[in-house]
N, C-alpha and C positions, 0 to 999 in steps of 0.2 A: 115490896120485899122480894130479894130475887136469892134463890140457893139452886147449888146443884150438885149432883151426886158425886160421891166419893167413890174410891175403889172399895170401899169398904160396905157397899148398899146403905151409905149414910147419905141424908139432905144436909149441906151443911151452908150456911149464912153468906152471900156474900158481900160485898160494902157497900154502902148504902147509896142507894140510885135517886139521882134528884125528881123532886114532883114534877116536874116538868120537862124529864127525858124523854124523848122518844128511842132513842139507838144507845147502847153501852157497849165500848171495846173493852175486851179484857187482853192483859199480858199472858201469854201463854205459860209464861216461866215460872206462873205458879200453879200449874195444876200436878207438876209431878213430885211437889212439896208436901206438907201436913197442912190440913186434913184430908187432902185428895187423895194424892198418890198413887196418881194414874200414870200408867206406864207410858214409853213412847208409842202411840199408834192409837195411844187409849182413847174411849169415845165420851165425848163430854154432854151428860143432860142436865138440861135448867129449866126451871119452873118459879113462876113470878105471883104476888099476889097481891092484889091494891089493900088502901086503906082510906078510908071516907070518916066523915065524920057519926056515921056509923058502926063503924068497927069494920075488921078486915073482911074482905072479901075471898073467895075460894082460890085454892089455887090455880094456877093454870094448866094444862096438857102440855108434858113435859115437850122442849124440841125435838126437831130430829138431831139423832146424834149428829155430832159435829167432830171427828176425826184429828186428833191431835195429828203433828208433822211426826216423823219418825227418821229422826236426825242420827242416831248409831249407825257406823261406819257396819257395812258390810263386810265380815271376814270373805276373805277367797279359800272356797276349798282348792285345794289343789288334786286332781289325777292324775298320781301315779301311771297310770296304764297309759294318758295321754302324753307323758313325756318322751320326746323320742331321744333315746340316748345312744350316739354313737359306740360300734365295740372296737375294742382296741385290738390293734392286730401287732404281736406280738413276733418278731424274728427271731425263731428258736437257731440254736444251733442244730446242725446234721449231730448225731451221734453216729462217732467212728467208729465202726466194727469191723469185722472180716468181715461179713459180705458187702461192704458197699462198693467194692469193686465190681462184682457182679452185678448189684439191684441200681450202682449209675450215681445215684445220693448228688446227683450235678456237680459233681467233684469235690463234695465237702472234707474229706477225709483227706486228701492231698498226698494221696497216694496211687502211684499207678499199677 
């Protein structure tokens, strides 16, 4: 008999492993289902236990965890602070007054 733990600190049943296994692949696709419901990244323990014609034997010491993939797309933060944004340089006009004959204004006032 093999189970293994849920997110919920539950043992829960897995399907049934032939008397004569030595190695079982599991689909990954179901452990972020019911009754798991292990997140992505989550770590998966299992614990197996024979049975003779005796009756069942003890469990076993759980695996080492064994580390789902963690397939969720990375947001990008983005900084602000690291963007560099050009400033805009704006060509005002001179304002004409009386003295810009005086202060020069590069002749914006078009007066001599």
């Amino acid at each position: 008999m093999l189970e293994c733990l849920g997110y919920d600190g539950e043992w829960y049943p897995m399907p049934t492993v032939s008397a004569t296994a030595t190695s079982l692949t599991v689909n990954d696709n179901g452990w972020n289902i019911a009754p798991f419901n292990l997140p992505p990244g989550g770590k998966v323990y299992c614990h197996i236990r024979s049975s003779s014609k005796w009756g069942w034997g003890i469990w076993s010491p759980s695996n080492d965890a064994y580390a789902l993939p963690n397939c969720n797309p990375v947001v990008a933060v983005i900084d602000p602070v690291a963007i560099d944004e050009e400033e805009e340089v704006f060509d005002l006009p001179c304002a004409c007054n009386s003295g810009c004959k005086s202060t020069g204004c590069n002749g914006c006032c078009g007066k001599d």
